[in-house]
PyMOL commands that place a pseudoatom at each C-alpha (Angstrom):
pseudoatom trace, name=CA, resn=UNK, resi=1, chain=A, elem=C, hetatm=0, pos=[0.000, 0.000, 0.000]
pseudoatom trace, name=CA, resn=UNK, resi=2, chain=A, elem=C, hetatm=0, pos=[1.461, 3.159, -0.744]
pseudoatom trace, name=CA, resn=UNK, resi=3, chain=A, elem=C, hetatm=0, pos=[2.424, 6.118, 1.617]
pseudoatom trace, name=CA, resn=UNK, resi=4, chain=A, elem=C, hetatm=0, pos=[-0.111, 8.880, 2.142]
pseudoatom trace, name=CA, resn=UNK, resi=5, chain=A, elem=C, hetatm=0, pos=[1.386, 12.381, 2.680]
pseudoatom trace, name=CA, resn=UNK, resi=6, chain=A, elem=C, hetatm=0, pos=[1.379, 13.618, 5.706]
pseudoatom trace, name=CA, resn=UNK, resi=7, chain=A, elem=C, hetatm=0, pos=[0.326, 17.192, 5.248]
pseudoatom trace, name=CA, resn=UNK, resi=8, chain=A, elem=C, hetatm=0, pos=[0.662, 19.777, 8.133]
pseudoatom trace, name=CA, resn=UNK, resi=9, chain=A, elem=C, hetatm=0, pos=[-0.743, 23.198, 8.687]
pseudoatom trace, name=CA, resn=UNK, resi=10, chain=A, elem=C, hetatm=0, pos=[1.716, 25.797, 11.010]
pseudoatom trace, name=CA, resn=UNK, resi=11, chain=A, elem=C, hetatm=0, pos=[-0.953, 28.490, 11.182]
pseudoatom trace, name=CA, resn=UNK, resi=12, chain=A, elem=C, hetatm=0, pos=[-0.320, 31.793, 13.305]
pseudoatom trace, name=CA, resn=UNK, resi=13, chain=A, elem=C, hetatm=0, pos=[0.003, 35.473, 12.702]
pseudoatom trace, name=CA, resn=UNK, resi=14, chain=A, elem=C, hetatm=0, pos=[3.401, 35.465, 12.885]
pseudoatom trace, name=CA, resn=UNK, resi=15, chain=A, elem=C, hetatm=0, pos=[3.822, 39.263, 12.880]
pseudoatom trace, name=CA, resn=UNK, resi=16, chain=A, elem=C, hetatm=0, pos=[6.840, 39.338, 12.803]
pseudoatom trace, name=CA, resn=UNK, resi=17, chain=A, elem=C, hetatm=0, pos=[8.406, 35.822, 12.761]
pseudoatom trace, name=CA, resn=UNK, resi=18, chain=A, elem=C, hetatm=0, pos=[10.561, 35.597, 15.538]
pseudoatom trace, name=CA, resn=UNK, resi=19, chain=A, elem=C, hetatm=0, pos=[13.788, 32.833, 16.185]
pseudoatom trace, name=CA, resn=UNK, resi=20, chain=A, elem=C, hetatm=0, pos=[10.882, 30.029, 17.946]
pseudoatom trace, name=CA, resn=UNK, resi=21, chain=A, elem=C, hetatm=0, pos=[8.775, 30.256, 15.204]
pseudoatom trace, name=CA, resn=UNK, resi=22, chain=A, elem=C, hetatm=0, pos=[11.791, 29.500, 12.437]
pseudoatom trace, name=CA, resn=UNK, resi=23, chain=A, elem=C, hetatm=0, pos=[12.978, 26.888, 15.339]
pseudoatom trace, name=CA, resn=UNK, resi=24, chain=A, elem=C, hetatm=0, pos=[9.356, 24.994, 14.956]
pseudoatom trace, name=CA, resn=UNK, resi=25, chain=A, elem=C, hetatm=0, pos=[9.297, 25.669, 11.177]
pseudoatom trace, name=CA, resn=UNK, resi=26, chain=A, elem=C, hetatm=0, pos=[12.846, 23.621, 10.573]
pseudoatom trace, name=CA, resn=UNK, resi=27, chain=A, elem=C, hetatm=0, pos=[12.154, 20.904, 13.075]
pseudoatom trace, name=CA, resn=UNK, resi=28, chain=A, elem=C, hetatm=0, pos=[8.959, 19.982, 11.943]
pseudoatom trace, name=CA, resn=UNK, resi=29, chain=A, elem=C, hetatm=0, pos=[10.280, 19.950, 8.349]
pseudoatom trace, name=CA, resn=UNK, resi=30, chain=A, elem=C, hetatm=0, pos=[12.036, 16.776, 9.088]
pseudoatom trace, name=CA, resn=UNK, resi=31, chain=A, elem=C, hetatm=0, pos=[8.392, 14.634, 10.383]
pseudoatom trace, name=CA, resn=UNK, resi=32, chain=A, elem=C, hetatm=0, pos=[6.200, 15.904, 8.022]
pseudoatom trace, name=CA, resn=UNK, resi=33, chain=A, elem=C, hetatm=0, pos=[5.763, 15.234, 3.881]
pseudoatom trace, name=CA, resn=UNK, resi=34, chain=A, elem=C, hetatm=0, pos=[4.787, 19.090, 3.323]
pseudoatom trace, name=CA, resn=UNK, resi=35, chain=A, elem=C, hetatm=0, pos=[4.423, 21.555, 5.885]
pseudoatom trace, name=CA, resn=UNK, resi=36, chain=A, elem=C, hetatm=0, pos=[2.508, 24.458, 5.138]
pseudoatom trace, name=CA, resn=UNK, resi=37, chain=A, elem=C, hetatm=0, pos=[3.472, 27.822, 7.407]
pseudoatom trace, name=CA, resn=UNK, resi=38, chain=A, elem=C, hetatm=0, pos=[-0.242, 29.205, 7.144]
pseudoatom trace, name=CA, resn=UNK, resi=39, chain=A, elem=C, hetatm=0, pos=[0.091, 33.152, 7.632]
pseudoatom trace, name=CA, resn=UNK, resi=40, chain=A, elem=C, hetatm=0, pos=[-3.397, 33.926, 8.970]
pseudoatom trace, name=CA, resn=UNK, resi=41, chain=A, elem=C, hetatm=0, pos=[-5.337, 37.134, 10.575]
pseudoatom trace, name=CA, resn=UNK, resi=42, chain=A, elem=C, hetatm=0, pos=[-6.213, 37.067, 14.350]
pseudoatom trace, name=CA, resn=UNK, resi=43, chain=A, elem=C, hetatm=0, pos=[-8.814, 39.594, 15.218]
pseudoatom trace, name=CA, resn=UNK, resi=44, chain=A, elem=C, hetatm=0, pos=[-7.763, 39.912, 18.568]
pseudoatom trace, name=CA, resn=UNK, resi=45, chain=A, elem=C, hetatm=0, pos=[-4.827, 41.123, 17.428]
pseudoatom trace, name=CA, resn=UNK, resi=46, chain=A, elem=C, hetatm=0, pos=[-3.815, 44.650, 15.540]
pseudoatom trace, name=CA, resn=UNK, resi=47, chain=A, elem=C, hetatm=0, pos=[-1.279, 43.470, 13.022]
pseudoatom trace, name=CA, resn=UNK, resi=48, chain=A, elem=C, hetatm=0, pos=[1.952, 45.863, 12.745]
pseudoatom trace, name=CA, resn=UNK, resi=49, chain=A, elem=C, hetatm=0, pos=[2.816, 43.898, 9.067]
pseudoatom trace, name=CA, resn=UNK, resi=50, chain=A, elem=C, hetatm=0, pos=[0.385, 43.088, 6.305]
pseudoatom trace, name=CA, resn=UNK, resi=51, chain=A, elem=C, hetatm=0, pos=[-0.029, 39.364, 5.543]
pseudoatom trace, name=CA, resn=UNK, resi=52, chain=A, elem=C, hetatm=0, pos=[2.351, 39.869, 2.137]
pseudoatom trace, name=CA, resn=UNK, resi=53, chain=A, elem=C, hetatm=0, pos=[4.646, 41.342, 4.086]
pseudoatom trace, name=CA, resn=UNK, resi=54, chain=A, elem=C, hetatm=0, pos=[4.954, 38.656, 7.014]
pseudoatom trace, name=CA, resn=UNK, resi=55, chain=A, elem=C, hetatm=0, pos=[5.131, 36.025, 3.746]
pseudoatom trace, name=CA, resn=UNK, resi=56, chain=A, elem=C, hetatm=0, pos=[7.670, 38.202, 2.210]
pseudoatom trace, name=CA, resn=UNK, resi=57, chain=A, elem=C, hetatm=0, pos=[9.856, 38.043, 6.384]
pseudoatom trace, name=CA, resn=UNK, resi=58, chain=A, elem=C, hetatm=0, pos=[9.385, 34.310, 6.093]
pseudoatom trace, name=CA, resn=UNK, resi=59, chain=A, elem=C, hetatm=0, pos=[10.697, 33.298, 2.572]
pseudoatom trace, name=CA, resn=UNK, resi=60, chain=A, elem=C, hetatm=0, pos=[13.934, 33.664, 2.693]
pseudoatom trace, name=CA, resn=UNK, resi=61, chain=A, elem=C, hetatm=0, pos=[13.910, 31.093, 5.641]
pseudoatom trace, name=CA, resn=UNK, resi=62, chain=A, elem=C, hetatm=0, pos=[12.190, 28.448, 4.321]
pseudoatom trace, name=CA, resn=UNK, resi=63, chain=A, elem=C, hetatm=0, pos=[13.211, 28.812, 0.893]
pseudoatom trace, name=CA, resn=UNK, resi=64, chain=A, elem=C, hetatm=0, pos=[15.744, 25.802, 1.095]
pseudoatom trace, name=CA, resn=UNK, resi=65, chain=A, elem=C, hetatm=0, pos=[13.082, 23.741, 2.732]
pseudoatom trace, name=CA, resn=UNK, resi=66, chain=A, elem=C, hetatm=0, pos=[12.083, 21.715, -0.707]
pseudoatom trace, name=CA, resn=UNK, resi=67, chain=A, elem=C, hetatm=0, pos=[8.898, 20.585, 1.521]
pseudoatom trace, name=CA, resn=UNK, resi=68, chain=A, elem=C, hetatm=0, pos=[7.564, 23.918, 2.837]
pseudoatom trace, name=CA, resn=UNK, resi=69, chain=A, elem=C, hetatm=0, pos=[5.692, 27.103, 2.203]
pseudoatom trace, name=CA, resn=UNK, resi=70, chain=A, elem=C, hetatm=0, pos=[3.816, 29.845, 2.958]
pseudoatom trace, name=CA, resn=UNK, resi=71, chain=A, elem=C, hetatm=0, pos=[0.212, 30.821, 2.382]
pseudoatom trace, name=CA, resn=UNK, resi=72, chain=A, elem=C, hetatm=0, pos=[-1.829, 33.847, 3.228]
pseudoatom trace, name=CA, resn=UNK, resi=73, chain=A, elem=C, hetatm=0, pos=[-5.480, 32.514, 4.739]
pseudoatom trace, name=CA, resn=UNK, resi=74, chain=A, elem=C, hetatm=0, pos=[-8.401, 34.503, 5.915]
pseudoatom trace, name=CA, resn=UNK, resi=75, chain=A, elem=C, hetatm=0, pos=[-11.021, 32.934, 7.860]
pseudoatom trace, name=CA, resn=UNK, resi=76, chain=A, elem=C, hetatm=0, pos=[-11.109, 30.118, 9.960]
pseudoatom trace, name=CA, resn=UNK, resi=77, chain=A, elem=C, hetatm=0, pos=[-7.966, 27.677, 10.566]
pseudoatom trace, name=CA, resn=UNK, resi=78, chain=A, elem=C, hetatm=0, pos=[-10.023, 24.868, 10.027]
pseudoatom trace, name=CA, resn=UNK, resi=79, chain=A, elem=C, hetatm=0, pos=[-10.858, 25.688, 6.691]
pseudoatom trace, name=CA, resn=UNK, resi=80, chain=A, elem=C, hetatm=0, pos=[-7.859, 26.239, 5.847]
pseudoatom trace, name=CA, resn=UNK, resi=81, chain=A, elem=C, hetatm=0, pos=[-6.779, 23.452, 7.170]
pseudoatom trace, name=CA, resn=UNK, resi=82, chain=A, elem=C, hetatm=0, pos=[-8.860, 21.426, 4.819]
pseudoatom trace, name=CA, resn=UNK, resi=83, chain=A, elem=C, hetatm=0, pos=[-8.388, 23.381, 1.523]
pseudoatom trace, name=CA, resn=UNK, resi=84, chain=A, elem=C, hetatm=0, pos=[-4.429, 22.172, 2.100]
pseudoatom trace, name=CA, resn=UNK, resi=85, chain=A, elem=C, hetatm=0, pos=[-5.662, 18.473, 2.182]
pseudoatom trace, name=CA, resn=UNK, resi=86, chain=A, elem=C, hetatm=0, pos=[-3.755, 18.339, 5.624]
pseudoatom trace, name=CA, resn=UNK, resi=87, chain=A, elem=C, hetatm=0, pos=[-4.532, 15.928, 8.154]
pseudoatom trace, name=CA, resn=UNK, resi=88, chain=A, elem=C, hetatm=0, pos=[-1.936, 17.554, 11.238]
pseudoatom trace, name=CA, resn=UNK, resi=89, chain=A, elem=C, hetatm=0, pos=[-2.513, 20.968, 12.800]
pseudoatom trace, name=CA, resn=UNK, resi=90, chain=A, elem=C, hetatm=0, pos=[0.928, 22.017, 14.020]
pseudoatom trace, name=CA, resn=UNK, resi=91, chain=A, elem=C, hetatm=0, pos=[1.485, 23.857, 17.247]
pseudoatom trace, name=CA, resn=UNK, resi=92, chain=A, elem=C, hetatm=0, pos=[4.639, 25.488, 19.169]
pseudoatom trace, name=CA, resn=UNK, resi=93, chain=A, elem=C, hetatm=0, pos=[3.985, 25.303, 23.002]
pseudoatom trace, name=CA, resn=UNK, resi=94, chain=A, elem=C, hetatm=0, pos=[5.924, 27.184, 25.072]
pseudoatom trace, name=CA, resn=UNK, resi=95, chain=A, elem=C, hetatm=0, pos=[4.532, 26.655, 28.986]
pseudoatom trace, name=CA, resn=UNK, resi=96, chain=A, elem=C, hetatm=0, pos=[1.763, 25.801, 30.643]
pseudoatom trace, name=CA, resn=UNK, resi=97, chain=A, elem=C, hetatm=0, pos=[-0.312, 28.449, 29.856]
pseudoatom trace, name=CA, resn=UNK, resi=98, chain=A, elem=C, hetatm=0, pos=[-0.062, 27.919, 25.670]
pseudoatom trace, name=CA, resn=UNK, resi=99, chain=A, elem=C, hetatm=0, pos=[-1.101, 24.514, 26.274]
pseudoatom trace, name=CA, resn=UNK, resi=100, chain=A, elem=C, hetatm=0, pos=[-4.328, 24.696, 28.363]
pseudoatom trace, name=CA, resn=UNK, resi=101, chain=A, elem=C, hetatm=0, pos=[-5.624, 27.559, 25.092]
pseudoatom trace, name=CA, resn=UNK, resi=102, chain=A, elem=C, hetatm=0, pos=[-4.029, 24.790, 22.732]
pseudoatom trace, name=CA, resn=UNK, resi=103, chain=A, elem=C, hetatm=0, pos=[-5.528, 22.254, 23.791]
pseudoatom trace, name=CA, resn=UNK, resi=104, chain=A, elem=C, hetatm=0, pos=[-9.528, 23.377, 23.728]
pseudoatom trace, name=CA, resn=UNK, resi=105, chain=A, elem=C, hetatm=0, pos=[-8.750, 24.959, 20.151]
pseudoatom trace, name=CA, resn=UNK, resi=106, chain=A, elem=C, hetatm=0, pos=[-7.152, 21.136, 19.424]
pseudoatom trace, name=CA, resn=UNK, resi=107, chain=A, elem=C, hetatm=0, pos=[-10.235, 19.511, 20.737]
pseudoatom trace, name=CA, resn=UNK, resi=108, chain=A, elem=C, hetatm=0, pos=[-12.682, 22.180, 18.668]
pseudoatom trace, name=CA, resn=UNK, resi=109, chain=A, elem=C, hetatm=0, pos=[-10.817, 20.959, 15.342]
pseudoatom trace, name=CA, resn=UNK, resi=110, chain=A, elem=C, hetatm=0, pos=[-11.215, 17.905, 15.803]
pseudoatom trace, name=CA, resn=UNK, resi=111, chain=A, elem=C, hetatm=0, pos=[-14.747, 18.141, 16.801]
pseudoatom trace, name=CA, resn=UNK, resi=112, chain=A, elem=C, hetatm=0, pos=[-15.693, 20.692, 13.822]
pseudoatom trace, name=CA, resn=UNK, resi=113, chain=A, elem=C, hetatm=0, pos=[-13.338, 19.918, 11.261]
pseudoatom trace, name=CA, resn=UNK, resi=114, chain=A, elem=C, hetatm=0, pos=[-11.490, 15.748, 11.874]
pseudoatom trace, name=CA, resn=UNK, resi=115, chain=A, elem=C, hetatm=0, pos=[-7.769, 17.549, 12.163]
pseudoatom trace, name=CA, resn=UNK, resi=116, chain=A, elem=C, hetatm=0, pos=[-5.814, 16.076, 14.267]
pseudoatom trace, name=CA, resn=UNK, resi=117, chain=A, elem=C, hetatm=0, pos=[-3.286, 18.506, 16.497]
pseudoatom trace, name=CA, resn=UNK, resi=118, chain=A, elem=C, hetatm=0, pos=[0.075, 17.883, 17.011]
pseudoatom trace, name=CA, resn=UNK, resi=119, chain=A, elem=C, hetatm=0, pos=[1.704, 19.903, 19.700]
pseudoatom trace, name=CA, resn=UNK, resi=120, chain=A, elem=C, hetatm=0, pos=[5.831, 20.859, 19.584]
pseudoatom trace, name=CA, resn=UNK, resi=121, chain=A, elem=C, hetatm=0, pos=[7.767, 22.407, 22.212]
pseudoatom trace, name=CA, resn=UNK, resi=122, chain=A, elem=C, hetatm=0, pos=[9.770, 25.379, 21.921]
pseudoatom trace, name=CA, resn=UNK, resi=123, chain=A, elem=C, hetatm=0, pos=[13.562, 24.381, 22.758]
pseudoatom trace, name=CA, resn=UNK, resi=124, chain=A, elem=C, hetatm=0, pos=[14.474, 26.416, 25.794]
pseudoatom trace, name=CA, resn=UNK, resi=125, chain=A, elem=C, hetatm=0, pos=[15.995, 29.319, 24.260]
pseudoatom trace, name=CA, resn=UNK, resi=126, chain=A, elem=C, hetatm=0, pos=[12.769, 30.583, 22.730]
pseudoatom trace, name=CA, resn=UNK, resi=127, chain=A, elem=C, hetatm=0, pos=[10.678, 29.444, 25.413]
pseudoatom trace, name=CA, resn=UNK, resi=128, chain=A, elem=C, hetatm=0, pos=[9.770, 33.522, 27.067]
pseudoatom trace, name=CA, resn=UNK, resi=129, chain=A, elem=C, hetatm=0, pos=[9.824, 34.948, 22.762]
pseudoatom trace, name=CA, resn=UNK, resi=130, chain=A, elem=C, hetatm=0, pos=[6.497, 36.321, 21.508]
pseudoatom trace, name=CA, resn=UNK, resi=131, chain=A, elem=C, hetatm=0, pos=[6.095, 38.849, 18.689]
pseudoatom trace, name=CA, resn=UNK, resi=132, chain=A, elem=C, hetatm=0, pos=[4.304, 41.084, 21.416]
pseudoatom trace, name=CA, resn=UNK, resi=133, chain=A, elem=C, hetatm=0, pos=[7.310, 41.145, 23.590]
pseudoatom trace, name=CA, resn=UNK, resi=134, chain=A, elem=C, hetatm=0, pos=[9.638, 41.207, 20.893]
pseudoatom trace, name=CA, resn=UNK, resi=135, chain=A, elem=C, hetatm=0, pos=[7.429, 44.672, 19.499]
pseudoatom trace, name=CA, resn=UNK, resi=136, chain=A, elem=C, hetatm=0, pos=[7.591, 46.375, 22.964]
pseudoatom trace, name=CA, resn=UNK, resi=137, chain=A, elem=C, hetatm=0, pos=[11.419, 45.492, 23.294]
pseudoatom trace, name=CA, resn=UNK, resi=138, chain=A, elem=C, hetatm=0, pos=[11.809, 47.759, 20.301]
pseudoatom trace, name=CA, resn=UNK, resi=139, chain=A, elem=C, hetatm=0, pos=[9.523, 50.335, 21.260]
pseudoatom trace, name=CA, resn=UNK, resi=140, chain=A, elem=C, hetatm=0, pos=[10.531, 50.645, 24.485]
pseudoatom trace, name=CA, resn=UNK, resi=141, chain=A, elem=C, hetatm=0, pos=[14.554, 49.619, 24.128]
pseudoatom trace, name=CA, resn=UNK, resi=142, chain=A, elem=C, hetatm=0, pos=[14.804, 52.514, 21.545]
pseudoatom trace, name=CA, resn=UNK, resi=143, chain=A, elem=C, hetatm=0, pos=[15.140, 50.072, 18.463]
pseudoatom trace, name=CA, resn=UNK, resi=144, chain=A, elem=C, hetatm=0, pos=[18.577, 48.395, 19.820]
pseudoatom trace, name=CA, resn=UNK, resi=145, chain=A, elem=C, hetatm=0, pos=[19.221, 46.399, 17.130]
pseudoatom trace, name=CA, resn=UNK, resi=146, chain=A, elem=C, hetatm=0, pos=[21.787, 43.540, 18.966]
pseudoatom trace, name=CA, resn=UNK, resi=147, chain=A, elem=C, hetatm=0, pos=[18.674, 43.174, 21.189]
pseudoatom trace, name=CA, resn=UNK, resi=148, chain=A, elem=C, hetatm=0, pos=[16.525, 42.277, 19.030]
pseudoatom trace, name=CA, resn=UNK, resi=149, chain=A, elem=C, hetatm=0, pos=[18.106, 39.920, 16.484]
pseudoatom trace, name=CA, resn=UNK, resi=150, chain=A, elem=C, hetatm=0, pos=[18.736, 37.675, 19.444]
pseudoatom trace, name=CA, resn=UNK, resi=151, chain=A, elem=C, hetatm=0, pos=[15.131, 36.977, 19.225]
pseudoatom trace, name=CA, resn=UNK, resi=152, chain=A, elem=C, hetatm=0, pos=[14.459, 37.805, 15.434]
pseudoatom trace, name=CA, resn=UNK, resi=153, chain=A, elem=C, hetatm=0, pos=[16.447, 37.166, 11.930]
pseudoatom trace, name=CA, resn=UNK, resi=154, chain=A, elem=C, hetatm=0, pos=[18.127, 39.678, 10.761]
pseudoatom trace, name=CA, resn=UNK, resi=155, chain=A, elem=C, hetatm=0, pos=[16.005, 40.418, 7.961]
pseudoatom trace, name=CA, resn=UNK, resi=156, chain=A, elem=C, hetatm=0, pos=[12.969, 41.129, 10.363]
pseudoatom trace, name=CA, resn=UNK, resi=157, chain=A, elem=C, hetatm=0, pos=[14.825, 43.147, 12.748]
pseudoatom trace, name=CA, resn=UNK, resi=158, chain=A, elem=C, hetatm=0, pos=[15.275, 45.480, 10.084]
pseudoatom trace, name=CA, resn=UNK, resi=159, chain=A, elem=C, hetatm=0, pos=[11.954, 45.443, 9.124]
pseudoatom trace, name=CA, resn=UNK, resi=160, chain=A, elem=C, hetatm=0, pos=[10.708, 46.435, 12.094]
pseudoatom trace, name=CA, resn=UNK, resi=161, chain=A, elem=C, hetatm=0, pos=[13.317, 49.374, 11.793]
pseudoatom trace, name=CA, resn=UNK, resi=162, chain=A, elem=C, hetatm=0, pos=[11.122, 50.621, 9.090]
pseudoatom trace, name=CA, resn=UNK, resi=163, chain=A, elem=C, hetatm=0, pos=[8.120, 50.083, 10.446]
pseudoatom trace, name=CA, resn=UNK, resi=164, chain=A, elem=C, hetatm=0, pos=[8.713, 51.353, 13.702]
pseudoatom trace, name=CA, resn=UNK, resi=165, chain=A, elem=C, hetatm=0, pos=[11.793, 53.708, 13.339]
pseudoatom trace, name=CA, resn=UNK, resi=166, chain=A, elem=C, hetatm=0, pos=[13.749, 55.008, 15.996]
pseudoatom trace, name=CA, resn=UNK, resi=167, chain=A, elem=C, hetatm=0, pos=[11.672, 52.697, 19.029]
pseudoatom trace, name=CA, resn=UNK, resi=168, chain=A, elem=C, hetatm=0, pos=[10.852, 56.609, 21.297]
pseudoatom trace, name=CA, resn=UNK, resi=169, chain=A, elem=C, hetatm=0, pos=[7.208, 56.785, 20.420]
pseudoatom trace, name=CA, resn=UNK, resi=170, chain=A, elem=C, hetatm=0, pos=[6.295, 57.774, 16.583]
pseudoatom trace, name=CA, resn=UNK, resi=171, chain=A, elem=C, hetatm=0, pos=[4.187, 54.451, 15.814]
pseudoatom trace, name=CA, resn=UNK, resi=172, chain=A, elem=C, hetatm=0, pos=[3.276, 53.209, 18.809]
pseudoatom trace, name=CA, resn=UNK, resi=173, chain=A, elem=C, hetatm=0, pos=[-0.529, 53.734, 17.953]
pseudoatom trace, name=CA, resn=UNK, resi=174, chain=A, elem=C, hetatm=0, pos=[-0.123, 51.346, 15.244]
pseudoatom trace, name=CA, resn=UNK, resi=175, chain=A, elem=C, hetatm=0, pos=[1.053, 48.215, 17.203]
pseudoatom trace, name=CA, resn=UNK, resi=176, chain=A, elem=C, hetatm=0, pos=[-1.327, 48.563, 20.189]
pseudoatom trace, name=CA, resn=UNK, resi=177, chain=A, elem=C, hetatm=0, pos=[1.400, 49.102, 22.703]
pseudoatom trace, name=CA, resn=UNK, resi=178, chain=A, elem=C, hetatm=0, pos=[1.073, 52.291, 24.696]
pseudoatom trace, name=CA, resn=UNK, resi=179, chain=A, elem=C, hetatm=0, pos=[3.498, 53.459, 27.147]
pseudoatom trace, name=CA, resn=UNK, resi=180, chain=A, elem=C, hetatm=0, pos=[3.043, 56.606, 29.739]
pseudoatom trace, name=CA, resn=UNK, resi=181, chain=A, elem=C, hetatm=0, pos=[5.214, 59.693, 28.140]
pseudoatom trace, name=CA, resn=UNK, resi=182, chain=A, elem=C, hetatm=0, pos=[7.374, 61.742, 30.624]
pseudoatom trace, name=CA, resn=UNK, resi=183, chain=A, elem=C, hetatm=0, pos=[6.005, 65.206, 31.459]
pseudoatom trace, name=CA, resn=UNK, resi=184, chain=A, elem=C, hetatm=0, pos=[8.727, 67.784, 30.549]
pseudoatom trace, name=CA, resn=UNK, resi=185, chain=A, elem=C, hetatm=0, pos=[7.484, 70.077, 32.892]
pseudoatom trace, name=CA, resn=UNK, resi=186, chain=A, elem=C, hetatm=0, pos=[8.598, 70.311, 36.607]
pseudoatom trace, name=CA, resn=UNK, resi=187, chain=A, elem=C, hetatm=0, pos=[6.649, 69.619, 39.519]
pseudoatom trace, name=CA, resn=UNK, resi=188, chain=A, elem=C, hetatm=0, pos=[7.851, 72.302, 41.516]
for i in range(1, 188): cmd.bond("trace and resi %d" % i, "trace and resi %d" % (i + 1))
show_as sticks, trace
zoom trace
């Protein structure tokens, strides 16, 4: 009988890709027939790059990966899910907390849509990263760039550069992320 692929969905927002995700992304690479990095839109969320452009952060690291790629999705995982004929939703975990959310959004897949979920943990050194930390550490370290590619390629770092500029203020609407400014005046 011959082998069925083994098709898995990496879906997230991944704005930007940080160091844990690209750590998932190349481990995974090696269990699965095709991985697909599924660049989605989380309405909880207020996205600092557009979907092309978080496709455009990821390329050049999965570009030697002959069994991966990335594809913009709107809508609901699931769906997606099932218009990539996968049968694996893939999932980082990085403590405690991650898995208790994973795990009811595993068990609501499989209830609404047959995917199975598949959970991988984050090796240690990415284990505290999230693109919301790594988007106030630039706002709020003043755009240190040495900083910030220990937890992002190099590629991204400067894209956030752009995006963000100097880190003192400027786009901070934009991301979310508001910090108290200083008064310039005295209190005496």
């Amino acid at each position: 009988m011959p082998h069925k692929p083994i098709i898995a969905v990496y879906p997230g927002s991944f704005d930007p890709v940080t160091h844990g995700h690209l750590d998932i992304i190349m481990r995974s690479a090696g269990v699965f027939d095709e991985l697909v990095v599924g660049v989605g839109l989380n309405p909880d969320k207020r996205e600092l790059f557009t979907q092309q452009e978080r496709l455009e952060l990821i390329a050049p690291h999965i570009r030697k990966l002959a069994n991966v790629r990335a594809e913009a999705y709107t809508g609901l995982t699931i769906d997606f899910v099932q218009r990539c004929r996968a049968s694996v939703i893939l999932r980082g975990i990085r403590d405690a907390a991650d898995l208790n959310s994973e795990l009811q959004q595993a068990n609501l897949n499989r209830m609404v849509g047959g995917a199975e979920t598949l959970f991988l943990s984050t090796s240690d050194q990415y284990a505290l990263t999230s693109s919301t930390y790594i988007k106030q550490i630039y706002l709020m370290g003043g755009g240190n760039m040495q900083r910030i590619e220990r937890l992002v390629p190099p590629n991204v770092a400067r894209a956030l550069a752009t995006k963000l500029g100097s880190g003192r203020g400027g786009i901070v609407r934009r991301t979310g992320i508001r910090r108290r400014r200083r008064s310039r005046r005295s209190s005496a």
